[in-house]
N, CA and C atoms of all chains as a GROMACS GRO file, in nm:
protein
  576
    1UNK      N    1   0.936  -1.174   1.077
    1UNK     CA    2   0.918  -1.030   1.057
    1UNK      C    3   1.006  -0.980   0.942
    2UNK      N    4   1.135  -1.041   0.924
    2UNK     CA    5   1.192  -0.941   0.841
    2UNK      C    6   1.199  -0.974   0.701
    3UNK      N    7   1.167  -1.142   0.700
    3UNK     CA    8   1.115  -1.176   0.569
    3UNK      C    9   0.969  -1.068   0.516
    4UNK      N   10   0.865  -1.099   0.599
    4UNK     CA   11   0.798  -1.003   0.546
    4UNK      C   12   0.860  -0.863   0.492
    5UNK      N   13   0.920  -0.812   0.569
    5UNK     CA   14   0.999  -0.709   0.531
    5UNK      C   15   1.071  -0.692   0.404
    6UNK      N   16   1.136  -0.800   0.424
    6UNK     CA   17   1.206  -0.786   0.267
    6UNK      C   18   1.099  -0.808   0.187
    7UNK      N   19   1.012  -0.883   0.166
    7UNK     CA   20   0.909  -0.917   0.056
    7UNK      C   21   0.780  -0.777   0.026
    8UNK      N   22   0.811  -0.733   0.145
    8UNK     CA   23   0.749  -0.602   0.120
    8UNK      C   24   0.828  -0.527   0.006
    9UNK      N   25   0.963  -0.488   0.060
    9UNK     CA   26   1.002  -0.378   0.008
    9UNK      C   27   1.096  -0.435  -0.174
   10UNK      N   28   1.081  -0.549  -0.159
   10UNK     CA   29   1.078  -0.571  -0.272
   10UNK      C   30   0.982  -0.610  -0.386
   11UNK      N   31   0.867  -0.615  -0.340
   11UNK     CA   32   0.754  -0.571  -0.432
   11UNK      C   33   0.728  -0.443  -0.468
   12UNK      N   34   0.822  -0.343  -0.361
   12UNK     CA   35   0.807  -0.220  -0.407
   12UNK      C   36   0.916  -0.180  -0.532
   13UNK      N   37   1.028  -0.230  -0.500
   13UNK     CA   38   1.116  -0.252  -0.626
   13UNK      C   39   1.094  -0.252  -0.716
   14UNK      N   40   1.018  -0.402  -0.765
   14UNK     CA   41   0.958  -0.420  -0.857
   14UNK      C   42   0.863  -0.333  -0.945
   15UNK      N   43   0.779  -0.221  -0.829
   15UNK     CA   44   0.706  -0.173  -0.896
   15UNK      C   45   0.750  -0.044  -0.938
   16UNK      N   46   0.837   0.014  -0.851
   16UNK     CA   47   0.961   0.069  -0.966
   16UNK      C   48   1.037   0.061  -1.084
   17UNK      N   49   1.073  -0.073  -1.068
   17UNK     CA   50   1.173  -0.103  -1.245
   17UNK      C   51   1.028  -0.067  -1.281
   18UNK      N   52   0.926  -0.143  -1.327
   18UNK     CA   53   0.813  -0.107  -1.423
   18UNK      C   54   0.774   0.057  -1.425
   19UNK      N   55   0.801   0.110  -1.340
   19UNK     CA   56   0.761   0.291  -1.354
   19UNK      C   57   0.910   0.312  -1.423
   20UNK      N   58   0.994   0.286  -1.371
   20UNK     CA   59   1.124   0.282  -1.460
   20UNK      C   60   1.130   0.296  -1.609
   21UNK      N   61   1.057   0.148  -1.628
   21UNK     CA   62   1.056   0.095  -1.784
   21UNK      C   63   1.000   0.213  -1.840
   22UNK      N   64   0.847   0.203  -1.794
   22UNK     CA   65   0.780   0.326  -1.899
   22UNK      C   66   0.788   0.411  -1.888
   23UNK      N   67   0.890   0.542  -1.789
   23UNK     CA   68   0.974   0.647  -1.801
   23UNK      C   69   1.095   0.662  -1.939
   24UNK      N   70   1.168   0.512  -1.936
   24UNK     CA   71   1.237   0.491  -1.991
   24UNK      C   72   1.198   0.514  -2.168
   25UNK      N   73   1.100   0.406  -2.195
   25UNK     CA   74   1.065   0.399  -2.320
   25UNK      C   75   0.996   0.556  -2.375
   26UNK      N   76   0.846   0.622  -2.280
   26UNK     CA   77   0.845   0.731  -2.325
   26UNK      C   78   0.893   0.805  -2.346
   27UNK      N   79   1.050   0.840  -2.256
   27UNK     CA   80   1.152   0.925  -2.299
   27UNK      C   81   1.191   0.860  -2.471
   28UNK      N   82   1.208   0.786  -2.469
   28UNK     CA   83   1.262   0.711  -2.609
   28UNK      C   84   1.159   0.748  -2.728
   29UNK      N   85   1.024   0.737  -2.697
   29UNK     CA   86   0.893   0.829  -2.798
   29UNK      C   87   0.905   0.952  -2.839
   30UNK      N   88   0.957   1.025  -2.700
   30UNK     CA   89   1.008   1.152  -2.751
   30UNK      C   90   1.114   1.193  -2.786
   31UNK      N   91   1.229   1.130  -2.770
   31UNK     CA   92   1.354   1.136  -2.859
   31UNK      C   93   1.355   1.121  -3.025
   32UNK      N   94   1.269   1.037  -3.034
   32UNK     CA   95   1.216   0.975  -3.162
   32UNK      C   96   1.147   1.072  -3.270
   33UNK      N   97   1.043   1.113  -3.200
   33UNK     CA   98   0.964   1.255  -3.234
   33UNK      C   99   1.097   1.375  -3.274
   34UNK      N  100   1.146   1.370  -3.144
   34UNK     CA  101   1.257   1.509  -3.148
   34UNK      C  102   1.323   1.492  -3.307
   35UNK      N  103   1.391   1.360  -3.343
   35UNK     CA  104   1.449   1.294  -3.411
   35UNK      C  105   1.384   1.328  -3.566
   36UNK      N  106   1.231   1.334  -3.570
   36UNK     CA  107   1.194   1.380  -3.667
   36UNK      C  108   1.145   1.457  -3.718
   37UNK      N  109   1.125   1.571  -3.616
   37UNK     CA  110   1.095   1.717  -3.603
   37UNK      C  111   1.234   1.738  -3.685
   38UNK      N  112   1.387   1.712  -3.624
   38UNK     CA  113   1.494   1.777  -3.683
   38UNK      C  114   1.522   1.758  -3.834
   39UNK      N  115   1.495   1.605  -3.845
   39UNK     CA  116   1.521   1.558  -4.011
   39UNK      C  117   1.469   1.672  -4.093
   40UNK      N  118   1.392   1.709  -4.076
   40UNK     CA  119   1.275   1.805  -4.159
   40UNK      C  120   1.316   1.941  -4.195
   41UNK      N  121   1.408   1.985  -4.053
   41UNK     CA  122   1.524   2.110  -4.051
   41UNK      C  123   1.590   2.075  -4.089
   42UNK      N  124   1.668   1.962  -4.124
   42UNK     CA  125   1.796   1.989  -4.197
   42UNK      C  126   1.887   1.971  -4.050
   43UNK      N  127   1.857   2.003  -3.924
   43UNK     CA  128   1.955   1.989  -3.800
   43UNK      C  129   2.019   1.849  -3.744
   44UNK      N  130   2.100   1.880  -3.717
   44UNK     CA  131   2.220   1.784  -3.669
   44UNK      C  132   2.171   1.750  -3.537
   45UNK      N  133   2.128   1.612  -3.517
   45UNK     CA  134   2.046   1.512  -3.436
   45UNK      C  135   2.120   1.547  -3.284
   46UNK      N  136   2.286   1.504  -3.257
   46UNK     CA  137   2.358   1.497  -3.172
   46UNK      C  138   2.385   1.649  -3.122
   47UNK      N  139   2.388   1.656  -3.023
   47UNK     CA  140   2.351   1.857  -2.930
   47UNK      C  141   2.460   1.814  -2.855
   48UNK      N  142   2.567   1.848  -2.843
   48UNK     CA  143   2.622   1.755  -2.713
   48UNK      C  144   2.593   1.900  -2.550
   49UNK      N  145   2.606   2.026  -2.648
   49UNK     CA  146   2.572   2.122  -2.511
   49UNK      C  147   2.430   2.124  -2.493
   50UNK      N  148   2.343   2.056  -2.504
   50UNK     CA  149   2.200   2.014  -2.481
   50UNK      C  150   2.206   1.914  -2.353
   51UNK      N  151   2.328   1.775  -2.427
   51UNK     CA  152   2.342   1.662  -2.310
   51UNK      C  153   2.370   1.719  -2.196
   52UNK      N  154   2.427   1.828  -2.199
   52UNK     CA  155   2.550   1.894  -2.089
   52UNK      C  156   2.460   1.975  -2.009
   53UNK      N  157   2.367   2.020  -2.077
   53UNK     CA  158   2.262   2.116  -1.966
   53UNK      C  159   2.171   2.072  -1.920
   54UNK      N  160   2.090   1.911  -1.987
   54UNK     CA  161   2.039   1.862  -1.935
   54UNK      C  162   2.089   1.778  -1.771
   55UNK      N  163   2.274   1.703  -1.840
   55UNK     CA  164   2.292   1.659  -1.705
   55UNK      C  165   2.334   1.751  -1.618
   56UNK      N  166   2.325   1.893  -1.648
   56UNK     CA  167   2.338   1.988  -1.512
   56UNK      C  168   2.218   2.019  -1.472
   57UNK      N  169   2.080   1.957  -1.538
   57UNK     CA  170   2.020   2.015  -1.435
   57UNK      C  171   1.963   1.894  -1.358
   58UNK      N  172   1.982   1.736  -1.402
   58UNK     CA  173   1.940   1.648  -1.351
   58UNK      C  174   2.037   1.643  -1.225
   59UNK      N  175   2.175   1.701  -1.236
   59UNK     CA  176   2.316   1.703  -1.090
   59UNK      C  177   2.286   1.827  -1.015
   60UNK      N  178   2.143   1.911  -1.043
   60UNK     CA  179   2.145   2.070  -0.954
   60UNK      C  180   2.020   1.962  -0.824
   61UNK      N  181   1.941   1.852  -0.903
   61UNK     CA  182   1.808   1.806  -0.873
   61UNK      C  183   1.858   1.708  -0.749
   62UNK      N  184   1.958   1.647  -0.801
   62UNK     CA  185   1.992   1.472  -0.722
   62UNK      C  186   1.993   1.556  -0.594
   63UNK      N  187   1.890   1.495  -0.524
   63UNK     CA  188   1.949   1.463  -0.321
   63UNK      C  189   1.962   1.340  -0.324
   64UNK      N  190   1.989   1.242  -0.378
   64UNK     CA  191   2.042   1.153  -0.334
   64UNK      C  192   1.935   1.055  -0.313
   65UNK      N  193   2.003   0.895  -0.260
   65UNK     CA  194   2.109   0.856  -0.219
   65UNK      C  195   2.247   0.840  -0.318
   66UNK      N  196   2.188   0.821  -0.449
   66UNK     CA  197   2.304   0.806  -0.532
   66UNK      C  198   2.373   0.957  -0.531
   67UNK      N  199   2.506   0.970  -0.578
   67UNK     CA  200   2.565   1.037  -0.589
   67UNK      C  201   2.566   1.088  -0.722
   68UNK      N  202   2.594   1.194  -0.767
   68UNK     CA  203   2.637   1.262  -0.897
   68UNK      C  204   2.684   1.193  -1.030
   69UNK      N  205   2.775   1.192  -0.958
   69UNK     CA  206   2.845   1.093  -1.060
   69UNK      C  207   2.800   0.951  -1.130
   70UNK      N  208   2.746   0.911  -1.042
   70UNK     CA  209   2.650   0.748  -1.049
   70UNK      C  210   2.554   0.800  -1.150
   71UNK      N  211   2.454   0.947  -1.106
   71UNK     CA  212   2.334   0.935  -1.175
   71UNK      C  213   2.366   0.977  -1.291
   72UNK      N  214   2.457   1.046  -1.305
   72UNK     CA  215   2.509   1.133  -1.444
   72UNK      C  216   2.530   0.986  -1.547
   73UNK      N  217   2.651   0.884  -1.502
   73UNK     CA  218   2.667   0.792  -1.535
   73UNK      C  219   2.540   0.700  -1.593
   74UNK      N  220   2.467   0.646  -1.562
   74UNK     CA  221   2.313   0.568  -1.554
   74UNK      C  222   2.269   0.694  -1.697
   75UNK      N  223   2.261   0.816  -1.666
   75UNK     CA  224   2.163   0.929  -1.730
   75UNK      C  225   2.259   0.900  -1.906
   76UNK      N  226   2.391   0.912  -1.880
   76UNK     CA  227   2.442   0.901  -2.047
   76UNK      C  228   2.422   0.803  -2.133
   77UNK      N  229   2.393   0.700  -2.035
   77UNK     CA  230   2.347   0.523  -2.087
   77UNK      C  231   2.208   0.550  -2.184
   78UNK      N  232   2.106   0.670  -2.085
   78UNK     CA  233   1.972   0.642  -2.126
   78UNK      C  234   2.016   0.724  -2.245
   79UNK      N  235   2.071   0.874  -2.234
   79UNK     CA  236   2.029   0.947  -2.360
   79UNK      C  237   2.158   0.862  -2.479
   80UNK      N  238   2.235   0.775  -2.477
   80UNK     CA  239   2.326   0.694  -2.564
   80UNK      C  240   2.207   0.639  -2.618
   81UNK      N  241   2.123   0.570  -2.544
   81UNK     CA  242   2.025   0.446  -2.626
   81UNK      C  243   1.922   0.548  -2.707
   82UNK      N  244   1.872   0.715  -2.643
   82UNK     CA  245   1.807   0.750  -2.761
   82UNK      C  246   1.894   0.824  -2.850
   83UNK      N  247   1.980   0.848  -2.870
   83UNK     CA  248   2.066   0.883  -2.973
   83UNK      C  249   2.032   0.766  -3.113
   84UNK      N  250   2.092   0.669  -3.050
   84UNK     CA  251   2.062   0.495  -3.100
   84UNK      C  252   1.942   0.488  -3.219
   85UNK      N  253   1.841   0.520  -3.131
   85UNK     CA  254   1.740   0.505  -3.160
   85UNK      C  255   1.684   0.589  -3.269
   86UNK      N  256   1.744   0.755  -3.282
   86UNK     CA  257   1.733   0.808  -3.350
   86UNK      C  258   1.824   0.770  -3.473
   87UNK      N  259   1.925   0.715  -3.456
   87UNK     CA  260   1.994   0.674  -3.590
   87UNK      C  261   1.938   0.557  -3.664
   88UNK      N  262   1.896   0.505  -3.585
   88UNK     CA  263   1.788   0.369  -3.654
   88UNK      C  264   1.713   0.424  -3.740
   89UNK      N  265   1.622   0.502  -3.680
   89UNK     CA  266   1.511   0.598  -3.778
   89UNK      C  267   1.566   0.666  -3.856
   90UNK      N  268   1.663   0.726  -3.827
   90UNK     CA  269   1.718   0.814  -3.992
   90UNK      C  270   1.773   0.725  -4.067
   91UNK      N  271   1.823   0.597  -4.048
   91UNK     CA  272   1.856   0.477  -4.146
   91UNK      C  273   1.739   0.442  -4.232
   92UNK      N  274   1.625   0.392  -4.126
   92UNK     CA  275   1.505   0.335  -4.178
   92UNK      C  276   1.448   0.423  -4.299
   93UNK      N  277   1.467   0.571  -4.282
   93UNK     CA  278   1.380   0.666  -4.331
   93UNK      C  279   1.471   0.665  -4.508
   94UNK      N  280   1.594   0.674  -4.504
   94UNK     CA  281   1.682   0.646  -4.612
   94UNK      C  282   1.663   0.551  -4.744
   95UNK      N  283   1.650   0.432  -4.620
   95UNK     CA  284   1.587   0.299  -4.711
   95UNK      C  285   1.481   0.289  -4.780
   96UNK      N  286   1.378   0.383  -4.738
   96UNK     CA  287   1.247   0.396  -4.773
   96UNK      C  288   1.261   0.446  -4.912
   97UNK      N  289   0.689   2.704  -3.653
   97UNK     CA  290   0.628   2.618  -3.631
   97UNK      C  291   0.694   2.505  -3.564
   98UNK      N  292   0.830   2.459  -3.612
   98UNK     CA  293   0.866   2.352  -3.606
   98UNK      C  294   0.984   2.370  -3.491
   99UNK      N  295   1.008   2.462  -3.478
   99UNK     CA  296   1.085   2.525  -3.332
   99UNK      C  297   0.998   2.513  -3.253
  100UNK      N  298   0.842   2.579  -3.225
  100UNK     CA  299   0.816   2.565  -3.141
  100UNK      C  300   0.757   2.436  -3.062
  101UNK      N  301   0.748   2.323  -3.171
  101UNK     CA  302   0.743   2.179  -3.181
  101UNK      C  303   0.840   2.109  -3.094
  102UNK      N  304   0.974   2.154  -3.138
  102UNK     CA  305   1.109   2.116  -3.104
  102UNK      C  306   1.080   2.129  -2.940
  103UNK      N  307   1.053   2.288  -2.917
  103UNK     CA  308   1.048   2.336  -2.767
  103UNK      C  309   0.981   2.264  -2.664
  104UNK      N  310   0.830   2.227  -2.727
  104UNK     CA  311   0.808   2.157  -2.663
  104UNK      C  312   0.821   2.065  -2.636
  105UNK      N  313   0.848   1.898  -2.751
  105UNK     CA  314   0.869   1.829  -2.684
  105UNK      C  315   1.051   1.798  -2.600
  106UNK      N  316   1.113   1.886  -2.612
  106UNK     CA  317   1.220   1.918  -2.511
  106UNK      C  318   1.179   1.960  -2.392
  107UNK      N  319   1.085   2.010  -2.358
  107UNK     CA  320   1.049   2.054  -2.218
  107UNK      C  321   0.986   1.901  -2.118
  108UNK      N  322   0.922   1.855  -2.274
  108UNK     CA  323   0.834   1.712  -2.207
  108UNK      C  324   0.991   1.599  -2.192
  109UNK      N  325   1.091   1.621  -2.253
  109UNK     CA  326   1.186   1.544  -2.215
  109UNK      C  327   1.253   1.556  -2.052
  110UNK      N  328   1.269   1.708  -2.046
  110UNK     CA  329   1.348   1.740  -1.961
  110UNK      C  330   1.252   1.681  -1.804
  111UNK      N  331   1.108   1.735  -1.818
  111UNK     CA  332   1.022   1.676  -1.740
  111UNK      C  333   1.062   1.500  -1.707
  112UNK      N  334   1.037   1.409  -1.796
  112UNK     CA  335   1.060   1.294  -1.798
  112UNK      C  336   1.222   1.252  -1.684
  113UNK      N  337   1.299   1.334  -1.743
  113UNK     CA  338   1.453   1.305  -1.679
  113UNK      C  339   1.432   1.347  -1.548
  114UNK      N  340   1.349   1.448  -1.485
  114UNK     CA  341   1.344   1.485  -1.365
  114UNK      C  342   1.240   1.392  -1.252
  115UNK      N  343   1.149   1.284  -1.348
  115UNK     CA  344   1.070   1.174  -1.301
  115UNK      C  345   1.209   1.051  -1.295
  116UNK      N  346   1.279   1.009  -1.402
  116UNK     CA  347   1.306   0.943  -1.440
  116UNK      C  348   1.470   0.909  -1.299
  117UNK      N  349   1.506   1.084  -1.253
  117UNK     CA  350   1.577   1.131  -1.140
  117UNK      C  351   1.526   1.076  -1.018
  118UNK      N  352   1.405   1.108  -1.017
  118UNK     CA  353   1.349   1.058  -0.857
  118UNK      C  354   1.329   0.918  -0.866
  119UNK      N  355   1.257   0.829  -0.972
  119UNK     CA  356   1.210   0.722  -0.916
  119UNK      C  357   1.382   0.625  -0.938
  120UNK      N  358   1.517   0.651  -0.975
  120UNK     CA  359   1.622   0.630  -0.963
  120UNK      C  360   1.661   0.618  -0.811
  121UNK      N  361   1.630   0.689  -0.749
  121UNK     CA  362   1.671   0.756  -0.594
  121UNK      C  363   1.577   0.695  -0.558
  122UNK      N  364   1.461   0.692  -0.570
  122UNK     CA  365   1.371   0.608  -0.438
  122UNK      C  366   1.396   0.450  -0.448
  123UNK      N  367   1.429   0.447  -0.622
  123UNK     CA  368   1.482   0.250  -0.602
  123UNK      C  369   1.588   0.265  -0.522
  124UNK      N  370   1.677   0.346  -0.505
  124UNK     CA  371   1.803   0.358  -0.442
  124UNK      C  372   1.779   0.352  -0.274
  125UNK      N  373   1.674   0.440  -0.232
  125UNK     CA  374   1.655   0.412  -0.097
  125UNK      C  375   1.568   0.304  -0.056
  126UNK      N  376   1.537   0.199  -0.151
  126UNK     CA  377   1.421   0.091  -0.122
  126UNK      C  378   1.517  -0.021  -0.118
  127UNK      N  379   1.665  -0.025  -0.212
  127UNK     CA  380   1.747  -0.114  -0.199
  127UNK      C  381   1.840  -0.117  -0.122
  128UNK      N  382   1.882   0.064  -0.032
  128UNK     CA  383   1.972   0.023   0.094
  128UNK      C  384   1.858  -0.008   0.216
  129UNK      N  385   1.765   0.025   0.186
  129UNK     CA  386   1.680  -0.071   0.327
  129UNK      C  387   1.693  -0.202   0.329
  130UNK      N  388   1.644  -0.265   0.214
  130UNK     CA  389   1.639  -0.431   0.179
  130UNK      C  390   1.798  -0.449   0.237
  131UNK      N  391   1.967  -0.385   0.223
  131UNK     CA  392   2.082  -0.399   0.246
  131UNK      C  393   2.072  -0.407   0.392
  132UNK      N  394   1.983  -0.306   0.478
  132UNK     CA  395   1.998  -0.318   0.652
  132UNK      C  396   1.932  -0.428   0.695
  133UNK      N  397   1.814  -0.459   0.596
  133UNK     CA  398   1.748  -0.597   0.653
  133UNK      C  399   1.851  -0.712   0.662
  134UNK      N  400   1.859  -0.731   0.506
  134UNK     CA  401   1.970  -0.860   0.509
  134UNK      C  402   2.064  -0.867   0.561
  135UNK      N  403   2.144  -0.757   0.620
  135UNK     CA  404   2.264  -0.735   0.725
  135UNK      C  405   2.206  -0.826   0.836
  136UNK      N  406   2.073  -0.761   0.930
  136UNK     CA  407   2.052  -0.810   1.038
  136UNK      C  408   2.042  -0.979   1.049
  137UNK      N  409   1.990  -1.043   0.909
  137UNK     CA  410   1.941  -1.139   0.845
  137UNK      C  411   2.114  -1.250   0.849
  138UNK      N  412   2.200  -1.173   0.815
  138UNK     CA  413   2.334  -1.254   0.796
  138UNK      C  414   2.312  -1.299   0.605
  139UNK      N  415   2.214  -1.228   0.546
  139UNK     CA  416   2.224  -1.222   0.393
  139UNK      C  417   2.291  -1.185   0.324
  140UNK      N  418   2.336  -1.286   0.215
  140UNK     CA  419   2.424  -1.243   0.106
  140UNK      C  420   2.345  -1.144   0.059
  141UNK      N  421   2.422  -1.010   0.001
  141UNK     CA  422   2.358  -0.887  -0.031
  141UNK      C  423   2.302  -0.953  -0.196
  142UNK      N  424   2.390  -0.966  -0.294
  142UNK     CA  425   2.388  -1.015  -0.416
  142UNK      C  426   2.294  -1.100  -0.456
  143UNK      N  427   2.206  -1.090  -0.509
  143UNK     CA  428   2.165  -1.271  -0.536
  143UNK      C  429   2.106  -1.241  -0.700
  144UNK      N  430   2.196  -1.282  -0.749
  144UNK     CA  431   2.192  -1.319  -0.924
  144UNK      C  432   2.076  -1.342  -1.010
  145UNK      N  433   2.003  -1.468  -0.893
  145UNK     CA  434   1.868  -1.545  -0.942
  145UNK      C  435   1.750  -1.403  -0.974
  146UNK      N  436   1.782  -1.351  -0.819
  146UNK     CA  437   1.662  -1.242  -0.850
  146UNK      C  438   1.698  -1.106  -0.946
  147UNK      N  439   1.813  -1.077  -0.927
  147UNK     CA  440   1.850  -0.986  -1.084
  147UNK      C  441   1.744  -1.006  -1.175
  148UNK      N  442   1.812  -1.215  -1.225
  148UNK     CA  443   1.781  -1.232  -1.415
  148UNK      C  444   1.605  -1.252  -1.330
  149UNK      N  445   1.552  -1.284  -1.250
  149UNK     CA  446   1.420  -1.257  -1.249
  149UNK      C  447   1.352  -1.083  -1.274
  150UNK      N  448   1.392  -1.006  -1.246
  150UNK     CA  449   1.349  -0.871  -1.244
  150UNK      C  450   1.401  -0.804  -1.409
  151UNK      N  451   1.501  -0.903  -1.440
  151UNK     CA  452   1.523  -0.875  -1.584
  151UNK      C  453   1.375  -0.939  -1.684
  152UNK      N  454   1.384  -1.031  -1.638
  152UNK     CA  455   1.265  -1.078  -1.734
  152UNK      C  456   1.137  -1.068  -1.681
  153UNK      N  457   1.089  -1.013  -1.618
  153UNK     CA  458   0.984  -0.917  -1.582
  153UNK      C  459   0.967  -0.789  -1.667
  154UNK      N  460   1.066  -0.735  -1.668
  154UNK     CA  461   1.088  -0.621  -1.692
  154UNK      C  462   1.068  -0.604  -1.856
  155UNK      N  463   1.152  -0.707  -1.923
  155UNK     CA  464   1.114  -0.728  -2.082
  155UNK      C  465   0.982  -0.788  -2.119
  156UNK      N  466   0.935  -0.863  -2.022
  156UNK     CA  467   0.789  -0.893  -2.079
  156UNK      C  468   0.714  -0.789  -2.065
  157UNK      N  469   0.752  -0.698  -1.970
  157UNK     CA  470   0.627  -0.552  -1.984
  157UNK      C  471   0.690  -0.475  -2.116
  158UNK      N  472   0.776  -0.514  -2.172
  158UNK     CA  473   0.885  -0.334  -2.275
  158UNK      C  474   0.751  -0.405  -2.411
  159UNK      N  475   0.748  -0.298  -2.433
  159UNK     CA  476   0.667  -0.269  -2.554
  159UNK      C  477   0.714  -0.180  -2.633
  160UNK      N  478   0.851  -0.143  -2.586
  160UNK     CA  479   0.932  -0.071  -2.677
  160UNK      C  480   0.903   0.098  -2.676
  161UNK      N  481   0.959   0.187  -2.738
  161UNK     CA  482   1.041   0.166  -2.881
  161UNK      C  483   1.171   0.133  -2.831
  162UNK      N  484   1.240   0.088  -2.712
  162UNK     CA  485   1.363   0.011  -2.718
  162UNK      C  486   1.321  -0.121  -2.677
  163UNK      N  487   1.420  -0.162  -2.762
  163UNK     CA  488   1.451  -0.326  -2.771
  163UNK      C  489   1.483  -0.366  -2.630
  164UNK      N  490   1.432  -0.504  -2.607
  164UNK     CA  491   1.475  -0.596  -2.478
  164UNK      C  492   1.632  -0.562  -2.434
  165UNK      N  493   1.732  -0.541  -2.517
  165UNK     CA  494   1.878  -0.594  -2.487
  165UNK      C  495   1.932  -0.433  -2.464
  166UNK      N  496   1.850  -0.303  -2.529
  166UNK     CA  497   1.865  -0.182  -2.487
  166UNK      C  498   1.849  -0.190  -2.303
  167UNK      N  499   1.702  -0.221  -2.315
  167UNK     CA  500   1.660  -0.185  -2.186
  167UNK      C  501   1.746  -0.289  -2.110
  168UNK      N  502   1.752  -0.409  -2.120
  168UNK     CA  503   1.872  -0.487  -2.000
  168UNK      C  504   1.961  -0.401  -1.997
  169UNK      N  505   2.052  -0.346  -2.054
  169UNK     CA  506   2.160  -0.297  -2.057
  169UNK      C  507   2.149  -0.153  -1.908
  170UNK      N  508   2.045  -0.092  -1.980
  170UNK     CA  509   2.023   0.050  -1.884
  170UNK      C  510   1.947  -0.004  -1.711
  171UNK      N  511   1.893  -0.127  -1.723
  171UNK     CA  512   1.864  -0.170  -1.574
  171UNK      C  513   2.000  -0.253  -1.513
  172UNK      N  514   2.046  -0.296  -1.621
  172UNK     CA  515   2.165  -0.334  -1.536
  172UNK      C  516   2.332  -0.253  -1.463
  173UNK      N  517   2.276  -0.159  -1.533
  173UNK     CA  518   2.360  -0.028  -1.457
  173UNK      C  519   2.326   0.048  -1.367
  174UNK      N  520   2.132   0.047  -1.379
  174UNK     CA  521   2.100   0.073  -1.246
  174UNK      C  522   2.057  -0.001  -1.122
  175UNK      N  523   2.100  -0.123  -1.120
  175UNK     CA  524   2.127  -0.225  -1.029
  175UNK      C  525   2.244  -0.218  -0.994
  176UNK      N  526   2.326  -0.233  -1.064
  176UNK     CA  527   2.472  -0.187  -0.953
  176UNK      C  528   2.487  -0.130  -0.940
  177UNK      N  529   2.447  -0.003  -0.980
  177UNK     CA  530   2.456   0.135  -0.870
  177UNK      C  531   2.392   0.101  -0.742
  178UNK      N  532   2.295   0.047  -0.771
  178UNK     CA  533   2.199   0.006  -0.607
  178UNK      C  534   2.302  -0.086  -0.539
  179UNK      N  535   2.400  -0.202  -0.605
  179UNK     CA  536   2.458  -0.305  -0.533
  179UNK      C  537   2.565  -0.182  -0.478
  180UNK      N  538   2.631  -0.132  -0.584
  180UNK     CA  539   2.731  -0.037  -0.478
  180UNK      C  540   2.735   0.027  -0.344
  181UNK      N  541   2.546   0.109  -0.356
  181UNK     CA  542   2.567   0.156  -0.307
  181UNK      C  543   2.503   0.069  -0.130
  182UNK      N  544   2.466  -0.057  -0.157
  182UNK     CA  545   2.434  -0.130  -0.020
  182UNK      C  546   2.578  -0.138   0.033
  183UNK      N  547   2.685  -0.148  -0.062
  183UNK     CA  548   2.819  -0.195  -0.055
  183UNK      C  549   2.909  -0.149   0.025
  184UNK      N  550   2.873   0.054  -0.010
  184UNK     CA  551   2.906   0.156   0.064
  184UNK      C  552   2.883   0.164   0.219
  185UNK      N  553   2.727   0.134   0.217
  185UNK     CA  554   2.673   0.142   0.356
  185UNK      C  555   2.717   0.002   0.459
  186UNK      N  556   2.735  -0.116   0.386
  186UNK     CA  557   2.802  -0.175   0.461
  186UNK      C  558   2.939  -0.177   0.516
  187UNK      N  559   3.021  -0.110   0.434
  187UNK     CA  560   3.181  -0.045   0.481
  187UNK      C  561   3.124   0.023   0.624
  188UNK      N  562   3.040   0.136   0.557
  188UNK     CA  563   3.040   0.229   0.672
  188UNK      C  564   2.970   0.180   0.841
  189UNK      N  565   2.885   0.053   0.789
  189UNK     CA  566   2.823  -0.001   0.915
  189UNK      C  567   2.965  -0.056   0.977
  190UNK      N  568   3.040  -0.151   0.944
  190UNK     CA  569   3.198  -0.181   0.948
  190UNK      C  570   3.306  -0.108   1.024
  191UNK      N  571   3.262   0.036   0.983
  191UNK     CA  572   3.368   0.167   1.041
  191UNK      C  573   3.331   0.188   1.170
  192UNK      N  574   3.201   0.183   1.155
  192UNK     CA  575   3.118   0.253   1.309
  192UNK      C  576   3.166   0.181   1.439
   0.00000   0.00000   0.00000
């Protein structure tokens, strides 16, 4: 029984990281976009009171199980990598 | 024009982070269940093998726009948040 169990609920896992992933990456499409909407203004890519209101409203949302701090933590990782990502593209765009 | 460009796809971000919030938390409650199974089980909570398996699952689906070693990076922070937090609940099964 509880093998099944586990093999259940870890196929459900699984099918999470993958809803994960492509949460992940489309956020990254639109960072990207954002990224070149701004080039065009002339605006300064990095918002940091943007990061700050976003992770207040992702810490007003959390019920949990993770805690605040955890998701806030995990959440700076994602918007670090599209920051990243946007500096790639304003490199790339340079070189051109 | 290009403000209201901006606006929107910031709204489609903020949307994303509030998907990106929940399906965080439901891996979170799918991995302290799998933690009560393997308790009853006498299972090591940890197991490494299946990590780097769900890692490379996970990169054969990325089609980007982040790179393989982006995305390891951001699942592997949200795996130990999940290991922590089986970690937690086993203290507290401990206390009881």
């Amino acid at each position: 029984m509880g093998n099944q169990e586990l093999n259940d609920l870890r196929k459900q896992v699984e099918d999470v990281n993958l809803r994960l992933l492509e949460l992940i990456n489309e956020r990254g499409r639109l960072v990207q976009e954002i990224g070149r909407v701004k080039e065009t203004q002339g605006v300064n890519r990095f918002d940091p009171v943007r990061e700050r209101d976003m992770l207040n409203i992702i810490k007003e949302y959390n019920d949990g199980p993770f805690e605040n701090a955890t998701v806030e933590h995990i959440f700076k990782e994602i918007f670090k990598a599209g920051l990243d990502l946007q500096q790639e593209n304003h490199q790339k765009a340079l070189l051109v």
